[in-house]
VMD Tcl script that builds the backbone (N, CA, C; Angstrom):
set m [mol new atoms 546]
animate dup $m
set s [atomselect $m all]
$s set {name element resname resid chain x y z} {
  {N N UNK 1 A 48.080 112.122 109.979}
  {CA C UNK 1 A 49.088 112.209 108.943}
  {C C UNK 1 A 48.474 111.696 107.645}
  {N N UNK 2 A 48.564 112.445 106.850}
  {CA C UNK 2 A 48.312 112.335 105.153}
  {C C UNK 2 A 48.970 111.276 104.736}
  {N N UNK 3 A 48.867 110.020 103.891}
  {CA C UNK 3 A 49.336 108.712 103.316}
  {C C UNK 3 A 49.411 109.292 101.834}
  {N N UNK 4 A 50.377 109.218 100.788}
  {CA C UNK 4 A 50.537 109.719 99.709}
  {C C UNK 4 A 50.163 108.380 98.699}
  {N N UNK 5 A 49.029 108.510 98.577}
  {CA C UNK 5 A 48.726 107.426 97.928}
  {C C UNK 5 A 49.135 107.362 96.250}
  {N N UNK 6 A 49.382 107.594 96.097}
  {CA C UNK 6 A 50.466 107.909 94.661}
  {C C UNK 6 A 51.039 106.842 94.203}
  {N N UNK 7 A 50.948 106.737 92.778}
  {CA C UNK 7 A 51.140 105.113 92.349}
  {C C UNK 7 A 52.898 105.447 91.998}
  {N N UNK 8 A 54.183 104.646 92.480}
  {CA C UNK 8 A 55.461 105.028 91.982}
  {C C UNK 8 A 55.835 103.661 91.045}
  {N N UNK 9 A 57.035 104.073 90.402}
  {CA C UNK 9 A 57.521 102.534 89.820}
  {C C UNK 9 A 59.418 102.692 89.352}
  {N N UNK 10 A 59.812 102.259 89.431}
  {CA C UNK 10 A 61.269 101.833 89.819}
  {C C UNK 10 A 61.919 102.734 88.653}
  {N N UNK 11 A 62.715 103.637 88.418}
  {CA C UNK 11 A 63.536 104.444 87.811}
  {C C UNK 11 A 64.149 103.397 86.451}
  {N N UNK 12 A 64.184 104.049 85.400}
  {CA C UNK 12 A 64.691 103.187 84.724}
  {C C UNK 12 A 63.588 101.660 83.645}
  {N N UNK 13 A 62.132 101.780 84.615}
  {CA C UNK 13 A 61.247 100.588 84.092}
  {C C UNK 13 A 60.421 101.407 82.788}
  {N N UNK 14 A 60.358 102.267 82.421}
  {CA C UNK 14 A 60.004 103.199 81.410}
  {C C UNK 14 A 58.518 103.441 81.677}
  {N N UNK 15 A 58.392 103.519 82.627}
  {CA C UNK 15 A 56.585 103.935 83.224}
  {C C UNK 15 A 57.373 105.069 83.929}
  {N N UNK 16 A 56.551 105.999 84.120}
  {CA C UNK 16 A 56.528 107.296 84.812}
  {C C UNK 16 A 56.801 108.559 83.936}
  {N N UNK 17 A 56.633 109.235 84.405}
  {CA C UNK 17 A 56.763 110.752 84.442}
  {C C UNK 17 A 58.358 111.484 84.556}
  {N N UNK 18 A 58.692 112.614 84.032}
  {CA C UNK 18 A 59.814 112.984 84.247}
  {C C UNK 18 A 60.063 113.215 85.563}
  {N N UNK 19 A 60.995 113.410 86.246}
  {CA C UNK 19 A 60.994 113.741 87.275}
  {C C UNK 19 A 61.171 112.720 88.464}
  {N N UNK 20 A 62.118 112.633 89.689}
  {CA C UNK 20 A 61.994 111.686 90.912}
  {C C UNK 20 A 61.207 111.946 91.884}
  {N N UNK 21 A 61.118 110.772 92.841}
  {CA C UNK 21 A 60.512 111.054 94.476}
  {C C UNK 21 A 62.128 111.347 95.223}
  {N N UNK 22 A 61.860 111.871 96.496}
  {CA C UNK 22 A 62.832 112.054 97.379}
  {C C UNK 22 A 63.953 111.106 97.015}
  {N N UNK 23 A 63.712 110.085 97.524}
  {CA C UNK 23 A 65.066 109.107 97.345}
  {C C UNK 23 A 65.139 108.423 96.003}
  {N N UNK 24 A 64.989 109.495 94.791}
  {CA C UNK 24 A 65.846 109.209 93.521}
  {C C UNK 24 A 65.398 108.076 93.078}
  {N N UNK 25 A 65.141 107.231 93.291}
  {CA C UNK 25 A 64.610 105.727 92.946}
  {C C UNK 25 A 63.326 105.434 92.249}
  {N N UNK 26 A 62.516 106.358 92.605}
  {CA C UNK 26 A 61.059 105.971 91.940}
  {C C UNK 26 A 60.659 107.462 91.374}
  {N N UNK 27 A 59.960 107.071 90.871}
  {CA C UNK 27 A 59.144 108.133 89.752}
  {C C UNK 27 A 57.407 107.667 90.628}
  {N N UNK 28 A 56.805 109.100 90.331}
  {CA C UNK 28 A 55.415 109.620 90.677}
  {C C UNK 28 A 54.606 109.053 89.117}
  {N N UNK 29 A 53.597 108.520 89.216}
  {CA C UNK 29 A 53.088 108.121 88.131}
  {C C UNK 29 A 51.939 109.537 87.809}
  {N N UNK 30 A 51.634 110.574 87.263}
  {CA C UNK 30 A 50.687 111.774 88.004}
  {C C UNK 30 A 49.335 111.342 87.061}
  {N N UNK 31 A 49.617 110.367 85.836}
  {CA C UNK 31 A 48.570 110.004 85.088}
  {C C UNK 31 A 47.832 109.300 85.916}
  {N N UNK 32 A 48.303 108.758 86.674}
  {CA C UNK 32 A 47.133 107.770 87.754}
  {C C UNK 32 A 46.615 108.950 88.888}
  {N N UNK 33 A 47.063 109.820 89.436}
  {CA C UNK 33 A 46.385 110.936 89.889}
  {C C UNK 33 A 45.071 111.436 89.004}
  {N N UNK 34 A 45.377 111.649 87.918}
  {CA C UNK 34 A 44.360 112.307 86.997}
  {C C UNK 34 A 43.466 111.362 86.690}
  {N N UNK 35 A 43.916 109.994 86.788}
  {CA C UNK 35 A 42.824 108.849 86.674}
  {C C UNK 35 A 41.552 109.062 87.598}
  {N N UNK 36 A 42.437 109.267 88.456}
  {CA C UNK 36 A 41.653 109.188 90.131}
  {C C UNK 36 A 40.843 110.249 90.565}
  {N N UNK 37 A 41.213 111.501 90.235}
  {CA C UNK 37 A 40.442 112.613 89.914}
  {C C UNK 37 A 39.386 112.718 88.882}
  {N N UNK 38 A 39.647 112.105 87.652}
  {CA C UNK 38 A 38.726 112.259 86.462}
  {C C UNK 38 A 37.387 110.871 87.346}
  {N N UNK 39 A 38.180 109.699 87.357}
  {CA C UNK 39 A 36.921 108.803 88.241}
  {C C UNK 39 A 35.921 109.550 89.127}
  {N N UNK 40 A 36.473 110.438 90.286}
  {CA C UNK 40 A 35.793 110.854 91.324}
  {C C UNK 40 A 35.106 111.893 90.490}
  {N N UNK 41 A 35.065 112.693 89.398}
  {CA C UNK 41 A 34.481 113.742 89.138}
  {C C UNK 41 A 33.047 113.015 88.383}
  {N N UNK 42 A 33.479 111.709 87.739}
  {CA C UNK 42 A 32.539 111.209 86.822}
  {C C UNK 42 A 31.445 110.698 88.052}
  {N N UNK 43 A 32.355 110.333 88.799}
  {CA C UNK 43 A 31.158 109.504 90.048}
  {C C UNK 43 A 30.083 110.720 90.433}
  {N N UNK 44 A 30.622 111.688 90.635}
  {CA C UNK 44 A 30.147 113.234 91.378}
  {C C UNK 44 A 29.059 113.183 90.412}
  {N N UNK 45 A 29.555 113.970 88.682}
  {CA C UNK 45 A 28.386 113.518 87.718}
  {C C UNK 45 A 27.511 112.927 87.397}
  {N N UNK 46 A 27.638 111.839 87.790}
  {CA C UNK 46 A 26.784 110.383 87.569}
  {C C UNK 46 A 25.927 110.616 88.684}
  {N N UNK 47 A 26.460 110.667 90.052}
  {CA C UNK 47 A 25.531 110.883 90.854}
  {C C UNK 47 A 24.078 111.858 90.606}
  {N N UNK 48 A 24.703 113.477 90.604}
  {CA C UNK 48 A 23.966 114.425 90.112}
  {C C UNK 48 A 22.972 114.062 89.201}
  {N N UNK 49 A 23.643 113.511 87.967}
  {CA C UNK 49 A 22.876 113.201 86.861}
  {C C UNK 49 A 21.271 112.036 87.381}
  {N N UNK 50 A 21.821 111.470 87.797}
  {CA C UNK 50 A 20.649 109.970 88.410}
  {C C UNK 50 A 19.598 110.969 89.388}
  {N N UNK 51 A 20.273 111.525 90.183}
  {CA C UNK 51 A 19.209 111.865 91.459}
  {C C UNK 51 A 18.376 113.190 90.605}
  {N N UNK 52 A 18.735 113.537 89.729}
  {CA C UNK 52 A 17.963 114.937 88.592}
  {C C UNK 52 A 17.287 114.153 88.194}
  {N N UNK 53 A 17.579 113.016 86.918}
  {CA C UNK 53 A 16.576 111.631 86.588}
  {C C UNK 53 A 15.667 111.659 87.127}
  {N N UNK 54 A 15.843 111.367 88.337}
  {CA C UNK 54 A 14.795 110.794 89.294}
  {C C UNK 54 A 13.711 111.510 89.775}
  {N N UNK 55 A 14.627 113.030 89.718}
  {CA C UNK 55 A 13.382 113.883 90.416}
  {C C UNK 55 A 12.519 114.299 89.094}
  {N N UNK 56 A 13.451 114.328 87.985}
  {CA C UNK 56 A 12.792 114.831 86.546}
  {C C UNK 56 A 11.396 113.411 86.538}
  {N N UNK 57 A 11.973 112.623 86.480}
  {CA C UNK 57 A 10.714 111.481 86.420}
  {C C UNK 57 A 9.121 111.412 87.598}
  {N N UNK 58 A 9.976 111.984 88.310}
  {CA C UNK 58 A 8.804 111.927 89.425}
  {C C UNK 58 A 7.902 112.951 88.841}
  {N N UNK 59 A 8.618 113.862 88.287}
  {CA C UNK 59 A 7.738 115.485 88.292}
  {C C UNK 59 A 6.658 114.860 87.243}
  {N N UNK 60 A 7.159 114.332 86.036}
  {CA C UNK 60 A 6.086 114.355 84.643}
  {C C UNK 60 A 6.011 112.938 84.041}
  {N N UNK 61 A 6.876 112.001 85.043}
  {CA C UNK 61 A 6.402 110.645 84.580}
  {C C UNK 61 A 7.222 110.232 83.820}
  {N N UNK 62 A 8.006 111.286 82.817}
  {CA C UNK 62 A 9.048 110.487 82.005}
  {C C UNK 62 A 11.302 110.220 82.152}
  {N N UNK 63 A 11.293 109.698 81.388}
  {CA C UNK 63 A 12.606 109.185 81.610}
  {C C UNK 63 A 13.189 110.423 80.608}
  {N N UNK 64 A 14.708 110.454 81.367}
  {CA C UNK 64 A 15.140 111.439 80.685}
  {C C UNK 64 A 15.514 111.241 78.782}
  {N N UNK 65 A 15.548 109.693 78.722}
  {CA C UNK 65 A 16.024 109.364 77.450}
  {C C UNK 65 A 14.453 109.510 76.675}
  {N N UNK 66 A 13.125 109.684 77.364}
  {CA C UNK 66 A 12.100 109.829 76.811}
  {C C UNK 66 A 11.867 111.552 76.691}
  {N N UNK 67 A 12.327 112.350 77.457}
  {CA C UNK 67 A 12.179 113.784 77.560}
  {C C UNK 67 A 13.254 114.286 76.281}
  {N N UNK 68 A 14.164 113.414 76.162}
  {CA C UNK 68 A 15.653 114.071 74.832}
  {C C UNK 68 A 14.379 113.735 73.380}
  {N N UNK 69 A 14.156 112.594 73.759}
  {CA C UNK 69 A 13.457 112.062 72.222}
  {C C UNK 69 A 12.411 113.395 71.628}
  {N N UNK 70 A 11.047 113.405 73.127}
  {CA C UNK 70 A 10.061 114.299 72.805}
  {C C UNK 70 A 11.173 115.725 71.837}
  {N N UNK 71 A 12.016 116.089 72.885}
  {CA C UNK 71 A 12.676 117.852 72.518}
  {C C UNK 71 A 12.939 117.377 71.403}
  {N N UNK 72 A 13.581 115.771 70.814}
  {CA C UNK 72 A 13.886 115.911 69.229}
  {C C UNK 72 A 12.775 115.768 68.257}
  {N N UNK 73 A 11.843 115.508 68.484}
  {CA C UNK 73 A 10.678 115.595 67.553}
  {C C UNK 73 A 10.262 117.027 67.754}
  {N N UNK 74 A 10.553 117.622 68.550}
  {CA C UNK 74 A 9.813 119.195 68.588}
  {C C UNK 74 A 10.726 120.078 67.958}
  {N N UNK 75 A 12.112 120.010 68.154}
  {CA C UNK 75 A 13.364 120.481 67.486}
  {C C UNK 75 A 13.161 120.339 65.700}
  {N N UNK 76 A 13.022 119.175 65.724}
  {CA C UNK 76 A 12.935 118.535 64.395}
  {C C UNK 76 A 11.806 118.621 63.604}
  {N N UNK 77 A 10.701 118.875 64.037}
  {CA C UNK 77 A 9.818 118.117 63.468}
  {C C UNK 77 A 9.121 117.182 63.001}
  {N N UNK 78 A 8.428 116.849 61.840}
  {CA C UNK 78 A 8.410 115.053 61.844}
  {C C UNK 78 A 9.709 114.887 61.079}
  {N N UNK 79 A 9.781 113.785 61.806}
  {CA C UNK 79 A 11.218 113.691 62.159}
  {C C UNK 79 A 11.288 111.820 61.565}
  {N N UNK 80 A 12.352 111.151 61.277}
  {CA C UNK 80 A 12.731 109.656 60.866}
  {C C UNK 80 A 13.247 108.892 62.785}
  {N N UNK 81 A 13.088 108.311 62.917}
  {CA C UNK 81 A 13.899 107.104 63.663}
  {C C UNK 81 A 15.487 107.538 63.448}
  {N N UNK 82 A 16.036 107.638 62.205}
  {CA C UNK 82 A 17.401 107.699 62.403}
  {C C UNK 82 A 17.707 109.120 62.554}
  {N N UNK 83 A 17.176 110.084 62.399}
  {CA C UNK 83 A 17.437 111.792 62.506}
  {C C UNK 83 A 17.122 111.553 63.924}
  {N N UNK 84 A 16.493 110.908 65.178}
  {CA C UNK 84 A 16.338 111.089 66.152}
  {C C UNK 84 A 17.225 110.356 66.785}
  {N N UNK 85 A 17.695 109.319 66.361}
  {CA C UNK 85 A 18.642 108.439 66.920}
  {C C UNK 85 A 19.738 108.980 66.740}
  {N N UNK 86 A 20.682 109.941 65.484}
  {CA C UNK 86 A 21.534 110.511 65.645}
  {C C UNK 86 A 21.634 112.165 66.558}
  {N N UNK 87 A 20.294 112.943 66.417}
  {CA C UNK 87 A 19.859 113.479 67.595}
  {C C UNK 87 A 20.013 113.524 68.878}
  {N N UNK 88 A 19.542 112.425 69.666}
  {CA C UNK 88 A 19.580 112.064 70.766}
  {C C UNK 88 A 20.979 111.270 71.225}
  {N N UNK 89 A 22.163 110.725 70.538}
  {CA C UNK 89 A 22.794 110.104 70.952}
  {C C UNK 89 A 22.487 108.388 71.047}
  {N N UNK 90 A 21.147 108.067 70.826}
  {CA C UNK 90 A 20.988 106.723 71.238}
  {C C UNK 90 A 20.828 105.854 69.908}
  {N N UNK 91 A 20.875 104.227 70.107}
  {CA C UNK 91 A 20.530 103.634 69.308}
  {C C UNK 91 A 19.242 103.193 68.275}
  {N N UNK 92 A 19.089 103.433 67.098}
  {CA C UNK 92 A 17.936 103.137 66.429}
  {C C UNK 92 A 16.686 102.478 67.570}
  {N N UNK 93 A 17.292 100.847 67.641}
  {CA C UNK 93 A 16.583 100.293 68.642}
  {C C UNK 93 A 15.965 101.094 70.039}
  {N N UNK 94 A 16.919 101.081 70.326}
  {CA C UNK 94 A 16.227 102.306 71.824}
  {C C UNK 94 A 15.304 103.307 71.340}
  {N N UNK 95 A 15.709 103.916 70.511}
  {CA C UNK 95 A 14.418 105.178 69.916}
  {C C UNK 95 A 13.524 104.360 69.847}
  {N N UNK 96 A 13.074 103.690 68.852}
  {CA C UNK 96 A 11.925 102.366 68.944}
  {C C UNK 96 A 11.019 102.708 69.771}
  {N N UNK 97 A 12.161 101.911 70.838}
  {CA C UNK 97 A 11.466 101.346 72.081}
  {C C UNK 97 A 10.709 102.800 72.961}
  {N N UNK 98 A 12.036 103.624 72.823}
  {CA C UNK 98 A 11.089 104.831 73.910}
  {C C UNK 98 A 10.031 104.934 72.575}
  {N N UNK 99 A 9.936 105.603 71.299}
  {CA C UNK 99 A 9.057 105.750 70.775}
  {C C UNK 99 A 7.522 105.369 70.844}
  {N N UNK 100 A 7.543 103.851 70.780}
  {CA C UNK 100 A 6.536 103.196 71.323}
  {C C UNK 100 A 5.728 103.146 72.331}
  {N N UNK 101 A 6.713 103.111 73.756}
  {CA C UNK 101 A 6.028 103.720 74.877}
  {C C UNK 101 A 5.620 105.622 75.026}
  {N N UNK 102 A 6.229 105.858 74.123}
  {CA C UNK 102 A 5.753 107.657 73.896}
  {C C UNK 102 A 4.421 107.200 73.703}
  {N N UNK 103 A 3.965 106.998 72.374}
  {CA C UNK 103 A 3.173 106.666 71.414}
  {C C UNK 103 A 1.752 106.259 71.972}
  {N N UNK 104 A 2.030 105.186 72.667}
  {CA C UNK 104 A 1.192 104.503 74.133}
  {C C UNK 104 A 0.468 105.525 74.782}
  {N N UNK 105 A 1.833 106.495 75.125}
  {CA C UNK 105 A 1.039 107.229 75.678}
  {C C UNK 105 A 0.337 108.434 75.589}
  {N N UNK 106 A 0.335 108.480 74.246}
  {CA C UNK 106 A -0.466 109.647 73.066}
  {C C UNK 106 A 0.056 110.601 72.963}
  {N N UNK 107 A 1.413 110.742 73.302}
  {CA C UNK 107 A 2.622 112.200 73.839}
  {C C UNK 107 A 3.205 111.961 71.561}
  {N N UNK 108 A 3.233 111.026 71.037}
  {CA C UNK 108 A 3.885 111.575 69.704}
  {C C UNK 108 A 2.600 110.309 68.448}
  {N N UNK 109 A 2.990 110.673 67.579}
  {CA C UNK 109 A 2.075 109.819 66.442}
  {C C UNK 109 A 3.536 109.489 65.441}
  {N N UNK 110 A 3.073 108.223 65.126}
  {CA C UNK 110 A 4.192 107.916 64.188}
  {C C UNK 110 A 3.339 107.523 62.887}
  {N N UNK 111 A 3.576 107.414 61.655}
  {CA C UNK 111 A 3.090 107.276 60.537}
  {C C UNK 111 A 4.062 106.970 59.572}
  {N N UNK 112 A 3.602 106.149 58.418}
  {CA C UNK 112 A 4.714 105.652 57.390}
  {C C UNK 112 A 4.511 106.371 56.393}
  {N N UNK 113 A 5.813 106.642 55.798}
  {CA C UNK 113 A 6.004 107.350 54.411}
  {C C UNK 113 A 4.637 106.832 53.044}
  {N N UNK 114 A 3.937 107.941 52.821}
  {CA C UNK 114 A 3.061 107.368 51.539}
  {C C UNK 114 A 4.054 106.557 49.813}
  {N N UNK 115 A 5.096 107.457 50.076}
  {CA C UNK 115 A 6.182 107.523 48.966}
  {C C UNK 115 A 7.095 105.721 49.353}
  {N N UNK 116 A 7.396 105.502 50.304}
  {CA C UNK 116 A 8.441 104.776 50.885}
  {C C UNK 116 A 7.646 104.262 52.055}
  {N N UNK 117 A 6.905 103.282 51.893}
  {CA C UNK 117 A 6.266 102.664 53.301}
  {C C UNK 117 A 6.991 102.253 54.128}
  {N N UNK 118 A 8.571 101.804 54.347}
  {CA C UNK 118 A 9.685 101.566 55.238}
  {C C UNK 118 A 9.805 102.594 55.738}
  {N N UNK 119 A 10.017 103.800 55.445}
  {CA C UNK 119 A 10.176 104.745 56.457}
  {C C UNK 119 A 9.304 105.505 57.297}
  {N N UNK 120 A 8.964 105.530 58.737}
  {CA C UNK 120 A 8.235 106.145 59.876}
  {C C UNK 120 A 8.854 107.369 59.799}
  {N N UNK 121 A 7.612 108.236 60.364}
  {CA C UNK 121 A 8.112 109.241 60.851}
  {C C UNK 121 A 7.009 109.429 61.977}
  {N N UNK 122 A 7.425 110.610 63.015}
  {CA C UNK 122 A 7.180 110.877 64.158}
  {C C UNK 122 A 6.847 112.108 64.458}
  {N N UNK 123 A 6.000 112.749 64.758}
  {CA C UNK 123 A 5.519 113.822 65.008}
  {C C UNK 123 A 4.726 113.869 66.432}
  {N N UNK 124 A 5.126 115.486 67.356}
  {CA C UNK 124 A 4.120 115.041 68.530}
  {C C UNK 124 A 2.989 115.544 68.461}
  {N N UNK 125 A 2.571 115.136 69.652}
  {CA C UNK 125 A 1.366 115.605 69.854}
  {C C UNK 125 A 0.243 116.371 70.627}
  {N N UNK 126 A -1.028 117.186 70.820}
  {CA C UNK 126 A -0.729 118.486 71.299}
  {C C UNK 126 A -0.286 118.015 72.927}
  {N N UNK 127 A -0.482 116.563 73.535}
  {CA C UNK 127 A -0.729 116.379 74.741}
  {C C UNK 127 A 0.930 116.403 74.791}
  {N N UNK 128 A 1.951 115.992 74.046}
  {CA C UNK 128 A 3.156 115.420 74.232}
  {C C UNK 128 A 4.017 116.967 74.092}
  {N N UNK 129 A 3.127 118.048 73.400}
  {CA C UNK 129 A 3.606 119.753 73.308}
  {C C UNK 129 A 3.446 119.514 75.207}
  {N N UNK 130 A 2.360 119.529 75.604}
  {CA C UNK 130 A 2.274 119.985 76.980}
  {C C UNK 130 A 3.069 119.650 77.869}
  {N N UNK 131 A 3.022 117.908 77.667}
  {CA C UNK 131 A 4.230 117.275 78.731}
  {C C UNK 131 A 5.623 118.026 78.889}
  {N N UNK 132 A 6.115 118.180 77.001}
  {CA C UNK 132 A 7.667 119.045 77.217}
  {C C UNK 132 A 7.524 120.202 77.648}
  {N N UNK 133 A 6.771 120.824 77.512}
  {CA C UNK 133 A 6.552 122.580 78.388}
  {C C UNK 133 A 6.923 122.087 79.885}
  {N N UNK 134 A 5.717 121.227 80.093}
  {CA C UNK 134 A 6.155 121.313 81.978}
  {C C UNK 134 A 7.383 120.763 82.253}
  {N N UNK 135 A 7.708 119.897 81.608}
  {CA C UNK 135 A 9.065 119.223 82.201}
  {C C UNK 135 A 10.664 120.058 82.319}
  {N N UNK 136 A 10.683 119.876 83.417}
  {CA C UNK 136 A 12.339 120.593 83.955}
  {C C UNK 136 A 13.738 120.066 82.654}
  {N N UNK 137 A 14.101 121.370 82.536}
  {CA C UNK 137 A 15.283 120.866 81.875}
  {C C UNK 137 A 16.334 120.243 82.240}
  {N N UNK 138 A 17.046 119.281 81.424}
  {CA C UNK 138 A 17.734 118.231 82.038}
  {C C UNK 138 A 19.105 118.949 82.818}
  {N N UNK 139 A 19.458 120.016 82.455}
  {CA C UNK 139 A 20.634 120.551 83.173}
  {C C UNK 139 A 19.930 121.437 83.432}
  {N N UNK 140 A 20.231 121.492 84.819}
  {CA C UNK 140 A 19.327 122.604 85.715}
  {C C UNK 140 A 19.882 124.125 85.244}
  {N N UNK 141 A 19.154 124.862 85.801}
  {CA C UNK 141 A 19.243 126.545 85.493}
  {C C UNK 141 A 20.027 126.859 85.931}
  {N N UNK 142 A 20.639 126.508 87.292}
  {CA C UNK 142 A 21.342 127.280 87.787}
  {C C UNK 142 A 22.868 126.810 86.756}
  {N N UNK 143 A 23.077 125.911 86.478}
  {CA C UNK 143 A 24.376 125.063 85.749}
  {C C UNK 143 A 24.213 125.715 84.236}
  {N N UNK 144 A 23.290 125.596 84.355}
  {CA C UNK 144 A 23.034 126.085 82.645}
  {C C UNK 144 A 23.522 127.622 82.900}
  {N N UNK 145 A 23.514 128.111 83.776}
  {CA C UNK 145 A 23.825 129.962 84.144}
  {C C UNK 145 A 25.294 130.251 83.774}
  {N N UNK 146 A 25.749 129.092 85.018}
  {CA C UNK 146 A 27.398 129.042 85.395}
  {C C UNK 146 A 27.913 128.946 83.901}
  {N N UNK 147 A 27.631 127.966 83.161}
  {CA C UNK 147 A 27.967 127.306 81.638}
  {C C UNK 147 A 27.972 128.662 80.739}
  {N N UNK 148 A 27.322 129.262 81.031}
  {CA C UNK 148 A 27.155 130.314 80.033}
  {C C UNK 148 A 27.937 131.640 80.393}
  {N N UNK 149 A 28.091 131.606 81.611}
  {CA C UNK 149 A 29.093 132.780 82.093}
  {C C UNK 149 A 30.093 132.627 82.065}
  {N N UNK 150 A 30.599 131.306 81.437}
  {CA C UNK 150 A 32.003 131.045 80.861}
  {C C UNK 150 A 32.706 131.591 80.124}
  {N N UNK 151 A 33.754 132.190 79.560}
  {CA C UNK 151 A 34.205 132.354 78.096}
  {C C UNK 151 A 33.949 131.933 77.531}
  {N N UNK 152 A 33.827 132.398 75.762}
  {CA C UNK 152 A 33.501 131.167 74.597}
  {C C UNK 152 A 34.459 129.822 74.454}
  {N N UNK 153 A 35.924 130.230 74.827}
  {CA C UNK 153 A 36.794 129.668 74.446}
  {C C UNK 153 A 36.324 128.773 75.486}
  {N N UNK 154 A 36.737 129.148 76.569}
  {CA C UNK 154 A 36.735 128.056 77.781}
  {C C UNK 154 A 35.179 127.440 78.049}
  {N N UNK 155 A 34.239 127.935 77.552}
  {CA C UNK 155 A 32.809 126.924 77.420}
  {C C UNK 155 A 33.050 125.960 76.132}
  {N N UNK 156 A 33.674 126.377 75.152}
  {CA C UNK 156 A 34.051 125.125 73.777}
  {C C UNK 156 A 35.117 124.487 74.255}
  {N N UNK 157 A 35.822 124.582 75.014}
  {CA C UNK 157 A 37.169 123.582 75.639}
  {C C UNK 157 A 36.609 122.490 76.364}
  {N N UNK 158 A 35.416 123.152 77.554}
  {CA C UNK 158 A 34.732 121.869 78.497}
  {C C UNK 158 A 34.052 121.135 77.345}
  {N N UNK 159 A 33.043 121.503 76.514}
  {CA C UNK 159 A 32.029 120.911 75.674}
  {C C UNK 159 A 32.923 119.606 75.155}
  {N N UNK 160 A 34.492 120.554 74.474}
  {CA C UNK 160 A 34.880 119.533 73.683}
  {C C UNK 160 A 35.586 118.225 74.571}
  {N N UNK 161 A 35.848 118.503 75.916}
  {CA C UNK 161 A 36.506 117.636 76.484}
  {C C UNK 161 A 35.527 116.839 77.115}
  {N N UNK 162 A 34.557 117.080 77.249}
  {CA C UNK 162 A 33.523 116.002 77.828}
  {C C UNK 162 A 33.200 114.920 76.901}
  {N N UNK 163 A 33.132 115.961 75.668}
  {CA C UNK 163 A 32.586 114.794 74.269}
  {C C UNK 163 A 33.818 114.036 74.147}
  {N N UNK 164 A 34.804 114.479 74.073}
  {CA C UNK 164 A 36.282 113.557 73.893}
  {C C UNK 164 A 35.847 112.790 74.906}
  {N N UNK 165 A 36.011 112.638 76.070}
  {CA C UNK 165 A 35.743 111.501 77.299}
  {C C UNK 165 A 34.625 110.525 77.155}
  {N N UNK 166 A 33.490 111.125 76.672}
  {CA C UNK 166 A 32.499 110.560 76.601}
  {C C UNK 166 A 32.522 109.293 74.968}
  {N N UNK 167 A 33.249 109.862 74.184}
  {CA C UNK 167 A 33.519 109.042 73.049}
  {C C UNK 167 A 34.883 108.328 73.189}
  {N N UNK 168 A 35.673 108.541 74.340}
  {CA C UNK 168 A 36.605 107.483 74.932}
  {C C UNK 168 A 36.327 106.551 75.465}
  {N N UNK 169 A 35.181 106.309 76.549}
  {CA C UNK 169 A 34.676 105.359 77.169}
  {C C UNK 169 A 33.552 104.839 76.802}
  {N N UNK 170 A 33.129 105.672 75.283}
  {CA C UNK 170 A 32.041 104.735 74.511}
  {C C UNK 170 A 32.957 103.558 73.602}
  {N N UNK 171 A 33.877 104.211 73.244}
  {CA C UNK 171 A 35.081 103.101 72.641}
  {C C UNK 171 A 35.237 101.751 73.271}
  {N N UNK 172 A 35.416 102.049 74.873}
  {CA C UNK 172 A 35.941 100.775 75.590}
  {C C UNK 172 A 35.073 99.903 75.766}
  {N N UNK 173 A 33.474 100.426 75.528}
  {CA C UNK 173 A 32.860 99.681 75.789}
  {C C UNK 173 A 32.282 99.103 77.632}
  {N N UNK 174 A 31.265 98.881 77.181}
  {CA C UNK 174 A 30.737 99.050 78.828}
  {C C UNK 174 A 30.549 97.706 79.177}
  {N N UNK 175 A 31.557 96.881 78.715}
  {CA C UNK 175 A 31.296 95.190 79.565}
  {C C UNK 175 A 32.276 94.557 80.421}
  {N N UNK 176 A 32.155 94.467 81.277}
  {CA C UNK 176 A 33.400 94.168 81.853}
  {C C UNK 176 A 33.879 92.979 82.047}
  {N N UNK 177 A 35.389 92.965 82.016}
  {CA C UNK 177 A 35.972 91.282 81.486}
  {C C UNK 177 A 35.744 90.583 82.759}
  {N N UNK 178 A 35.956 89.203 81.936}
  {CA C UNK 178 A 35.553 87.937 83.043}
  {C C UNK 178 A 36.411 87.620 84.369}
  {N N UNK 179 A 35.543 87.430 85.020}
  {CA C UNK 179 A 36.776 87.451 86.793}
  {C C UNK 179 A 37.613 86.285 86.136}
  {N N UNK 180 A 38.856 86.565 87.032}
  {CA C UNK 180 A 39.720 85.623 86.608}
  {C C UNK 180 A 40.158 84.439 87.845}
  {N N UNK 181 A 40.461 84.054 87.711}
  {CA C UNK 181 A 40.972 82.680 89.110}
  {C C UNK 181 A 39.921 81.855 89.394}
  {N N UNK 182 A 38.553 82.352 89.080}
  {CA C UNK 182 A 37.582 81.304 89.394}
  {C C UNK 182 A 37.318 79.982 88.628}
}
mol reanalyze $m
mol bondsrecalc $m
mol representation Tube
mol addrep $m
């Protein structure tokens, strides 16, 4: 027998949804359904996403936040720290840091402005052309297929609702509050 795990709350407490359960008294909460669904889909994602990581890293050595950087210096050209940092999604600092270990490893050259000695720029290099050729794209082919055999409408609806989610839970912030009772 199926357990309806369904969050209810007392008719009248101004939480819920329109609508009753059987015996009139409680309301179905369905936003906590969709909680619970959107969680399990992100977990599904997250999963996918890590074990691709992993195999992407094994193949050519680099991290995927080092494979976005390379495609933005090749996208871009020589390129600033902050055109790559708004690029890639990541923080100044983090570019840096992958930068540096790029750099290390002779995959990009960075150089300072003759005009403006504060500003670097980044350009790759022919070994760091080669690395991005071989390396697997971060969303596999076959996903990248499905994505595209979408409608326009309904491929700009997912795009935009992922980025909405994804700039919802960049909002909240990723620290989590202090246990309590201890």
């Amino acid at each position: 027998m199926k357990v309806d795990e369904r969050q209810t709350v007392p008719v009248g407490s101004g939480l819920g949804e329109a609508g009753s359960s059987a015996g009139g008294s409680m309301r179905i909460l369905p936003a906590q359904d969709d909680l619970q669904a959107l969680s399990k889909a992100i977990r599904r994602i997250v999963h996918v996403m890590e074990t691709r990581s992993k195999a992407i890293s094994r193949s050519v050595g680099l991290t995927t936040s080092q494979i976005v950087i390379l495609q933005g210096v090749a996208d871009l050209g020589e390129v600033t720290t902050n055109a790559l940092s708004r690029y890639a999604d990541l923080t100044p600092a983090t570019v840096v840091v992958t930068l540096e270990k790029l750099e290390g490893r002779g995959l990009v050259e960075r150089y300072r402005n003759v005009v403006d000695r504060r500003i670097v720029h980044t350009r790759l290099t022919p070994a760091g052309r080669d690395v991005l050729a071989a390396a697997p794209s971060l969303l596999p082919d076959e996903a990248a297929a499905m994505l595209a055999a979408l409608p326009a409408g309904e491929r700009a609806g997912l795009v935009s609702a992922v980025r909405n989610l994804a700039d919802m839970m960049e909002a909240t912030g990723s620290v989590l509050p202090a246990p309590t009772g201890s």
